[in-house]
C-alpha positions as CSV (number, residue, x, y, z in Angstrom):
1,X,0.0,0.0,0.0
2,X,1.2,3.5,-0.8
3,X,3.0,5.1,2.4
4,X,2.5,8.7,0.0
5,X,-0.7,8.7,-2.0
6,X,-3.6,8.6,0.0
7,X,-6.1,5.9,-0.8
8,X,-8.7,8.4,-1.8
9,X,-6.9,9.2,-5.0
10,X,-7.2,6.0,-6.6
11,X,-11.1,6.1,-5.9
12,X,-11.3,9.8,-7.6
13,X,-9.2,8.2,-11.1
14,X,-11.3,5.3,-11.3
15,X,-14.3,8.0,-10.9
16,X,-12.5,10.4,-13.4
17,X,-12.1,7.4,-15.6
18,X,-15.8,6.0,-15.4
19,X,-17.0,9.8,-15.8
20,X,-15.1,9.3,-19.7
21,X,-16.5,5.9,-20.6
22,X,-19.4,5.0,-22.4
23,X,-23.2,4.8,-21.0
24,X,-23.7,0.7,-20.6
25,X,-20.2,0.2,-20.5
26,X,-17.5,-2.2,-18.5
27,X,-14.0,-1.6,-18.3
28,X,-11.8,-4.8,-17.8
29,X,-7.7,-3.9,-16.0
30,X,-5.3,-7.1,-15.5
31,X,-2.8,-6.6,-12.8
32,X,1.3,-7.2,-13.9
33,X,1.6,-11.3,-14.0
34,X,4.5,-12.8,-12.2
35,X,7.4,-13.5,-14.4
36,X,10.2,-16.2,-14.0
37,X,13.8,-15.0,-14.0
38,X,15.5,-18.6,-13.8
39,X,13.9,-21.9,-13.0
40,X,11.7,-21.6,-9.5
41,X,12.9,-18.1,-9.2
42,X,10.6,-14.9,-10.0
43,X,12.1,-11.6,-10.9
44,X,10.9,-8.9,-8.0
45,X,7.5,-8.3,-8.6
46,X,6.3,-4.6,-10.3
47,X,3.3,-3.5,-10.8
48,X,1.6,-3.1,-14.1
49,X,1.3,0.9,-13.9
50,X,-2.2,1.1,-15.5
51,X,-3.6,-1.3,-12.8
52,X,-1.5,0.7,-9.9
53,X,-2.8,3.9,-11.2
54,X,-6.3,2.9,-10.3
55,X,-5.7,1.0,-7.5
56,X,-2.6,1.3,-5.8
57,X,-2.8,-2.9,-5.2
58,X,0.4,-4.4,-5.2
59,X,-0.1,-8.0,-5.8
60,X,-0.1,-10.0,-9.1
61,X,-3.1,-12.3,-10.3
62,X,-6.1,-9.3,-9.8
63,X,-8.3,-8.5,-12.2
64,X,-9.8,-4.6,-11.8
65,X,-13.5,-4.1,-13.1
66,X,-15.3,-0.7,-13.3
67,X,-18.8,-0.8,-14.3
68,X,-20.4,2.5,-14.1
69,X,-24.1,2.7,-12.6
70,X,-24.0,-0.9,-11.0
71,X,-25.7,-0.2,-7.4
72,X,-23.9,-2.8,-5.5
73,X,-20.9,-0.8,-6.2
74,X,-18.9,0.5,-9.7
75,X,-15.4,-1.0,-8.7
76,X,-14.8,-4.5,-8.5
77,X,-11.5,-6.9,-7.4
78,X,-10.9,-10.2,-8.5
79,X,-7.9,-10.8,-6.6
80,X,-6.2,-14.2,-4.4
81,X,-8.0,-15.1,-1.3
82,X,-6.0,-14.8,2.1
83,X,-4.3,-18.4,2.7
84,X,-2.3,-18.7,6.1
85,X,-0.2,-21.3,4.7
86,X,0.8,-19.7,1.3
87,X,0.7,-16.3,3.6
88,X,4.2,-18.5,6.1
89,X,5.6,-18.8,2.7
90,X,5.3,-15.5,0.4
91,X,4.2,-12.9,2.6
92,X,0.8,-10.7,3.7
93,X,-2.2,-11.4,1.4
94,X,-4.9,-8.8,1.1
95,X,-7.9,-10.8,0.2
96,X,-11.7,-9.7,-1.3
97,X,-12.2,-8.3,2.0
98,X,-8.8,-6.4,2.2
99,X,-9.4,-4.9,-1.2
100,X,-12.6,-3.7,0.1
101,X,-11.3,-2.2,3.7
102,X,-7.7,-1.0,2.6
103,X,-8.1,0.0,-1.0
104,X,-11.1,1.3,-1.2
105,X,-12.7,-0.8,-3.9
106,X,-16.6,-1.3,-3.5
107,X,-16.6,-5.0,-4.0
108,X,-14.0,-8.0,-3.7
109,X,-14.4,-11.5,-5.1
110,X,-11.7,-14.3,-5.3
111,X,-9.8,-14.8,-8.7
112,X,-10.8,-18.5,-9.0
113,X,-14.1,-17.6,-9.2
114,X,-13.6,-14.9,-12.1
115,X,-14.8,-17.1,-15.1
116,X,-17.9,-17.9,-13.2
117,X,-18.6,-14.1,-12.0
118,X,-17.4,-11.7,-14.9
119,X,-19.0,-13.0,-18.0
120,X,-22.5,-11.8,-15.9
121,X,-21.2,-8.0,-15.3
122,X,-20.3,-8.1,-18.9
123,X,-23.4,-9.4,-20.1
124,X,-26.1,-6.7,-21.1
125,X,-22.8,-4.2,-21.7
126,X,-22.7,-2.6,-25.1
127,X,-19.0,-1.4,-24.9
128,X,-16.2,-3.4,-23.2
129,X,-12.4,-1.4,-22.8
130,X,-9.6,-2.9,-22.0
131,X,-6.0,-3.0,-23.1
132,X,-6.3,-4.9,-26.3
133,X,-3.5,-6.8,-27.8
134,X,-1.1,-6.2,-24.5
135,X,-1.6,-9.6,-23.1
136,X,-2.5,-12.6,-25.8
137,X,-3.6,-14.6,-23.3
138,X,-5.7,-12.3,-20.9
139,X,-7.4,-11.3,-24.9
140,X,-8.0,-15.3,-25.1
141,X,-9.5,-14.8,-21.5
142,X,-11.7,-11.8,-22.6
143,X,-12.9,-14.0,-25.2
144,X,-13.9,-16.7,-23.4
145,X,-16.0,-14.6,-21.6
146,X,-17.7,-12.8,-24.6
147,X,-18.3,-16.6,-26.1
148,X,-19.7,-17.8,-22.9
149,X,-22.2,-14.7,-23.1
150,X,-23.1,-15.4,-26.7
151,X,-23.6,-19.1,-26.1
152,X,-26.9,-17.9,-24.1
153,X,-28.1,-15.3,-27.1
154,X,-31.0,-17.6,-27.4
155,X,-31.8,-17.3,-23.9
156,X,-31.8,-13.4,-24.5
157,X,-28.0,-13.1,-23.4
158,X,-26.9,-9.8,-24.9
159,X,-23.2,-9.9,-25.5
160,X,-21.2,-6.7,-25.8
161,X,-21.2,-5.2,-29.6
162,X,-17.9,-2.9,-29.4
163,X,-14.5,-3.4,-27.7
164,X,-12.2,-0.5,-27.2
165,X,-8.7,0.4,-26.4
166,X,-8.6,1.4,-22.7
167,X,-5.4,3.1,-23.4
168,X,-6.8,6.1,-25.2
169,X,-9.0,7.7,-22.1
170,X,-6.7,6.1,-19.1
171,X,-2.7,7.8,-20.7
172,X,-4.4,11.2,-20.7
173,X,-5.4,11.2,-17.6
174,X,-2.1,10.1,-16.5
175,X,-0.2,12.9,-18.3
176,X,-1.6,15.3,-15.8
177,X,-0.1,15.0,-12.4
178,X,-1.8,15.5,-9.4
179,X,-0.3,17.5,-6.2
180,X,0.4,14.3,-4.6
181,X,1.8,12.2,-7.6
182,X,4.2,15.2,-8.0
183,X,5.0,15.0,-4.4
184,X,5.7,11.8,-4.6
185,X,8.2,12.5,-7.9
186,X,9.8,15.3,-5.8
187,X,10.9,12.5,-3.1
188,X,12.3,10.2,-5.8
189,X,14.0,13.3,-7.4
190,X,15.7,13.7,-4.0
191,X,16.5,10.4,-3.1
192,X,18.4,10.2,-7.1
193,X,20.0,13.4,-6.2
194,X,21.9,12.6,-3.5
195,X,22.8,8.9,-5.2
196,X,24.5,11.0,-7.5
197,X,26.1,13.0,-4.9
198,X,27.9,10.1,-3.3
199,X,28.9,8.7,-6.8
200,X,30.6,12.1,-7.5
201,X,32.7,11.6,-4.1
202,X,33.8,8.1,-5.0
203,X,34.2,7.9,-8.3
204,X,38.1,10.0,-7.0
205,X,38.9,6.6,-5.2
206,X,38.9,5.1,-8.9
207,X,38.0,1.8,-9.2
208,X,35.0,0.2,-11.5
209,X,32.1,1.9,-13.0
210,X,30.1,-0.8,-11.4
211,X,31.5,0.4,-7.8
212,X,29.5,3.8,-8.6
213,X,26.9,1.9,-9.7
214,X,26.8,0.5,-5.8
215,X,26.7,3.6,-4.5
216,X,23.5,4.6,-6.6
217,X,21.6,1.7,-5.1
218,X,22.7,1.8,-1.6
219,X,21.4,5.2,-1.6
220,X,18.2,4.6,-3.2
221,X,17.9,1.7,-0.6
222,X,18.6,3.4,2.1
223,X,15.8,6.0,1.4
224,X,12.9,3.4,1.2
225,X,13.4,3.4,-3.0
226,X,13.8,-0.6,-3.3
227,X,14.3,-0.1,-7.0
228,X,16.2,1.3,-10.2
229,X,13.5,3.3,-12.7
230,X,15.6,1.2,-15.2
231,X,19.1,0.0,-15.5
232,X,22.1,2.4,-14.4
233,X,24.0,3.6,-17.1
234,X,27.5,4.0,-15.6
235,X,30.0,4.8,-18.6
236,X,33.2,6.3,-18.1
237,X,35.3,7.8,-21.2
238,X,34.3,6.8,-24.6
239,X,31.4,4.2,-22.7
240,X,29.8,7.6,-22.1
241,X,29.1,7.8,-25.8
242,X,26.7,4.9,-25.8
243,X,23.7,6.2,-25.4
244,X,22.3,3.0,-23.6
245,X,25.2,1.7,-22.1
246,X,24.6,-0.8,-19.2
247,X,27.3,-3.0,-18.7
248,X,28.9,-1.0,-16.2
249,X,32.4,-3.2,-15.8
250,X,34.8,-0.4,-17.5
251,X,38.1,0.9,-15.0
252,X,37.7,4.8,-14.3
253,X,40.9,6.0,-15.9
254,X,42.1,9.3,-14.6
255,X,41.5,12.0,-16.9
256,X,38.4,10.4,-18.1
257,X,34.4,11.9,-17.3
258,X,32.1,9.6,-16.5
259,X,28.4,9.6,-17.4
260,X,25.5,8.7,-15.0
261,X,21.9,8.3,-16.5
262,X,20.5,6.9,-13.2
263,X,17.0,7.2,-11.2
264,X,15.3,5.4,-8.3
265,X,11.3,4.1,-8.3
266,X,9.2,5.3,-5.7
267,X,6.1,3.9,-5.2
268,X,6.5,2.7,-8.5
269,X,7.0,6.6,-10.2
270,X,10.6,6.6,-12.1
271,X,12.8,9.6,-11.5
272,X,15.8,9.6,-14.1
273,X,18.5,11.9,-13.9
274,X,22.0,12.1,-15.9
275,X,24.9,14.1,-14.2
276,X,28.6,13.8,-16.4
277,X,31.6,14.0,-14.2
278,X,35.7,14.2,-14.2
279,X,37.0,10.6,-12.4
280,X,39.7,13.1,-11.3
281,X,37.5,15.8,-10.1
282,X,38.9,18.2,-12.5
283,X,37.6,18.7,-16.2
284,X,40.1,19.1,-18.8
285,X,39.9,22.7,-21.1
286,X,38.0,19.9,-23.9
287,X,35.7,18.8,-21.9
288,X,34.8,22.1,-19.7
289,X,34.2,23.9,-23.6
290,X,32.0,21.1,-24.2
291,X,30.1,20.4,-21.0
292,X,29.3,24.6,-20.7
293,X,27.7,23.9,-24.3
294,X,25.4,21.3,-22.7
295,X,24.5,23.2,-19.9
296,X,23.4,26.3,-21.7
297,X,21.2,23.7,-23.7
298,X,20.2,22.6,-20.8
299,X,19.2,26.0,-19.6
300,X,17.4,27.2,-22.9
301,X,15.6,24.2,-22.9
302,X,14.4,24.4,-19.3
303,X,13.8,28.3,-20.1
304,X,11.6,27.2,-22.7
305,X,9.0,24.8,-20.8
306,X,6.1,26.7,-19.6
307,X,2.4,26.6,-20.3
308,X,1.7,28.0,-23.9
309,X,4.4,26.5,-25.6
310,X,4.5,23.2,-27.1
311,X,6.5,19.9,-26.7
312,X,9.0,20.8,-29.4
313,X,9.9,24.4,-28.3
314,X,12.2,23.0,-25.6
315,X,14.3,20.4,-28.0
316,X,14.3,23.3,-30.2
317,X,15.7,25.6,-28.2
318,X,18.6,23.4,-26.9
319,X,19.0,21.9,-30.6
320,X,20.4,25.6,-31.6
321,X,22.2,26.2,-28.5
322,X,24.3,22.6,-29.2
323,X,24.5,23.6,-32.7
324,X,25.6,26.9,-32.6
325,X,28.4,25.6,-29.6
326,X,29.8,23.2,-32.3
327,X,30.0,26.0,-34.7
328,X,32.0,27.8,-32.3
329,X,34.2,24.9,-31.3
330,X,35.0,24.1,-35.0
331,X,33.7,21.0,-35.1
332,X,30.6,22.0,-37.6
333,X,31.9,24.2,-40.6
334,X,28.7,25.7,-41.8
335,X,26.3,28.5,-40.4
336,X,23.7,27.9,-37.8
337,X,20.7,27.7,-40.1
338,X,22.1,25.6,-42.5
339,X,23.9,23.4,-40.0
340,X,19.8,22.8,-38.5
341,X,18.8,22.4,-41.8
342,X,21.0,19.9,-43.2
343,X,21.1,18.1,-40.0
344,X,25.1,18.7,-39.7
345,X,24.3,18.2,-35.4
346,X,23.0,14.8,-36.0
347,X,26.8,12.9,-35.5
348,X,27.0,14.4,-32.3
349,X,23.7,14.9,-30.8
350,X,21.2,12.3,-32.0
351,X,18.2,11.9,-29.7
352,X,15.3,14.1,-28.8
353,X,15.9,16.5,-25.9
354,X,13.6,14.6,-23.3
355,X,10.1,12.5,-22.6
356,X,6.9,11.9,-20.6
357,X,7.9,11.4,-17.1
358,X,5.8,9.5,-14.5
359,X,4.8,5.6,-13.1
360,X,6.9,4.5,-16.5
361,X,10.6,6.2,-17.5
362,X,8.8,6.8,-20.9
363,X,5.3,7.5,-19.6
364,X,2.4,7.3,-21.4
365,X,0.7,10.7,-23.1
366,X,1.0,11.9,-26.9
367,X,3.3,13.9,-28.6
368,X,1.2,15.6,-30.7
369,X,-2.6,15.8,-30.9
370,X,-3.1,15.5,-34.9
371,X,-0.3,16.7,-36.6
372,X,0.4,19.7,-34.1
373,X,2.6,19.5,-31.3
374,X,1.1,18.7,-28.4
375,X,0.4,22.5,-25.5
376,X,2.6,22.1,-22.9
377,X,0.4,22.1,-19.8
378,X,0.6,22.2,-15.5
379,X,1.0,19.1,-14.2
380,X,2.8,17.5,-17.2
381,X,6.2,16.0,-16.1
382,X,9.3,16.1,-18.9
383,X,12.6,15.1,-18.6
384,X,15.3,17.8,-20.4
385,X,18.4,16.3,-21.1
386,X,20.5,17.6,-23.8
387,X,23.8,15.9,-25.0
388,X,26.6,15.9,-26.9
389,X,28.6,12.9,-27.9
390,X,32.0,12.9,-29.9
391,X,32.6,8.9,-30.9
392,X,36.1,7.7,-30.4
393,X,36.5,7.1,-34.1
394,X,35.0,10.1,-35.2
395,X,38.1,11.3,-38.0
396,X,36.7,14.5,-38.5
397,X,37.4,16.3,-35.4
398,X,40.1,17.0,-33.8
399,X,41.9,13.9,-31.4
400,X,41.4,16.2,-28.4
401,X,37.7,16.1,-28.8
402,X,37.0,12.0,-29.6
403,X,35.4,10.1,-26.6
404,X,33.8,12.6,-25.0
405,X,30.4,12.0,-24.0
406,X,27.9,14.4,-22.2
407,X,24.9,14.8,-21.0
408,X,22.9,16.7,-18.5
409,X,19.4,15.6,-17.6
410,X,16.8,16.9,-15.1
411,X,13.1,16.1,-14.6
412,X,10.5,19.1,-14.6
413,X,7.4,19.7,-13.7
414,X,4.9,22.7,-15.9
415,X,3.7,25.2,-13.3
416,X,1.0,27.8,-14.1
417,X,3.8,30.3,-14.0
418,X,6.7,28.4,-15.8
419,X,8.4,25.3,-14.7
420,X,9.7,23.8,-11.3
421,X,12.8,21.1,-11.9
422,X,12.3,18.4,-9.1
423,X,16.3,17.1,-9.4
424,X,18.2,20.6,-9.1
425,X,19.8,19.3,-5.7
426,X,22.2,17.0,-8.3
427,X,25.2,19.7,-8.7
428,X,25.6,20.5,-12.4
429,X,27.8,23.8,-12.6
430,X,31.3,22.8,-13.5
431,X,32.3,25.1,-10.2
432,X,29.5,23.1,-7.8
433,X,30.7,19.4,-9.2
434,X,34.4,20.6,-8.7
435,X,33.6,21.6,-5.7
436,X,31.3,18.2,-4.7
437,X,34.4,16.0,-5.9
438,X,37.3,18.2,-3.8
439,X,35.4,17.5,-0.7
């Protein structure tokens, strides 16, 4: 159960949800399944975020039902039934009746009795939404239940007529956070912070980049965050040119930066941060040049998110600033506008400036809304992270500059009156990280 969100938030999304959905309708939400990592041994169980959004129920094998208008209550559980003896071996079991008295939900039935329970909510439902083609085999379920309602079409069983992608009406209400989700993203943004902190203070002891990697988890740990948002990226000198480099087994080589792309889960909402760093605890004259042309990226970009504006004018604003720094450095030979418009960033600076930030790394919410770019509005959660990446066999620069690999993320929040970043206490000044590192 959430220790941040208060149960009462999960009852007003389902409402906000059922308020969207069709008159005569049902909508159908699988929890995460359990998933073997070798032989008898499951991987760490994680919630499906769809399902937690609604529910906050952190157990596998549930099924979530809303049915709007049904008087002996509009959100039902299917969930496992308490069992003492399973209980001694895998730990607390809610139950129909805990789903009921600690989540909130209006009604609670066991799982095993699902095939014998469901197909009669669905039944006399014109419209059915659920996640279609996300699980084949909970659609093979859903189907079962459909064909068990037609079977009885003689006996006036009216089976649904129209099944729907839940996705559509569920991701836009989870683009906008609430007070309390960003609360909870604040706390993760800390927690990340000060990971990155300690892994700025060791990385001088040199070492392995999987020895900063510890130090990233400890911290999270140690904070109540029992997870990674997603794997570490630890890569120090060229490494940091990989964009998704995870194998974390590289020496730190003095004279080297290193690269961290890392974020903890709380409460199963992802905070992802990148902070690039000298092993030595001094940047060379290459790398400060480079890093100060990240950081005003970074800056313009940030400058740039604000209500009225739209998803691209942040990427846009950091894609000149990166441009026009590689002009200056010599390593692009052509003037700013041409440079953009023949793409002449694209060796060094490949990926979009940022993404949807919430319960997934890459959270769910549309770009655009027809063609257009989608209005940047309060409560939407972005990452900015602008880079710049010189490969090691890159023959058209200069040797100084191959191997170098930058980038500088943060995760903000839209305000009414701008934009609040949640992960400013990460140092990110060459003087503050220089600083960090001497101690």
């Amino acid at each position: 159960m959430s220790q941040i969100m208060p149960i009462k938030e999960f009852s007003q999304r389902r409402r906000r949800l059922m308020e969207q959905m069709a008159p005569d309708s049902i909508a159908i939400i699988p929890s995460a399944p359990e998933r073997v990592r070798n032989r008898d041994v499951l991987h760490p169980f994680r919630q499906d975020s769809d399902f937690h959004y609604l529910t906050g129920f952190g157990e596998p094998n549930a099924v979530l039902v809303l049915i709007p208008g049904r008087e002996t209550g509009e959100s039902v559980l299917f969930c496992r039934e308490r069992n003492p003896e399973k209980e001694l071996w895998d730990g607390f079991l809610a139950g129909p009746e805990g789903a009921v008295e600690r989540y909130g939900i209006d009604d609670g039935f066991p799982i095993a009795d699902i095939d014998e329970i469901l197909p009669g909510m669905i039944e006399g439902r014109s419209r059915v939404y659920y996640p279609l083609g996300k699980d084949h085999s909970f659609d093979a379920q859903v189907m079962d239940w459909v064909q068990i309602i037609r079977s009885k079409v003689r006996s006036g069983a009216h089976p649904p007529g129209e099944f729907v992608a839940l996705e559509h009406l569920l991701h836009d209400l989870r683009l906008y956070k609430s007070a309390n989700e960003i609360k909870v993203m604040a706390k993760a943004g800390e927690i990340s912070a000060e990971a990155h902190c300690r892994a700025m203070k060791r990385a001088g002891k040199g070492g392995y980049e999987y020895q900063l990697e510890a130090e990233l988890i400890h911290t999270f740990m140690e904070h109540g965050a029992r997870s990674t948002a997603y794997p570490s990226i630890v890569g120090s000198g060229a490494n940091g040119c990989i964009l998704h480099y995870i194998e974390n087994s590289a020496p730190l080589n003095e004279g080297d930066l290193v690269l961290i792309d890392a974020g903890c889960e709380l409460e199963c909402y992802a905070s992802d941060i990148t902070r690039t760093f000298p092993v030595s605890g001094t940047f060379s004259e290459p790398q400060r040049a480079l890093y100060e042309v990240v950081l005003a990226a970074q800056y313009a970009a940030i400058e740039a998110v604000k209500p009225g504006n739209h998803w691209n004018h942040p990427h846009q604003a950091a894609l000149n600033v990166l441009t026009q720094g590689l002009i200056d450095l010599g390593l692009i030979k052509l003037g700013l506008d041409e440079a953009i418009e023949k793409e002449a960033y694209k060796p060094f600076f490949m990926h979009r400036t940022g993404h949807w930030l919430g319960l997934d790394v890459h959270d769910v919410g549309d770009y655009k809304v027809g063609d257009a770019w989608r209005v940047l509005e309060p409560g939407m959660v972005m990452t900015v992270e602008p880079g710049l990446y010189i490969a090691p066999g890159n023959m058209d620069v200069e040797e100084k500059w191959r191997g170098i690999g930058i980038r500088i993320e943060d995760d903000v929040v839209v305000t009414r009156e701008g934009c609040r970043v949640l992960t400013d206490a990460a140092p990110k000044t060459i003087a503050d990280i220089e600083s960090l590192m001497a101690g």
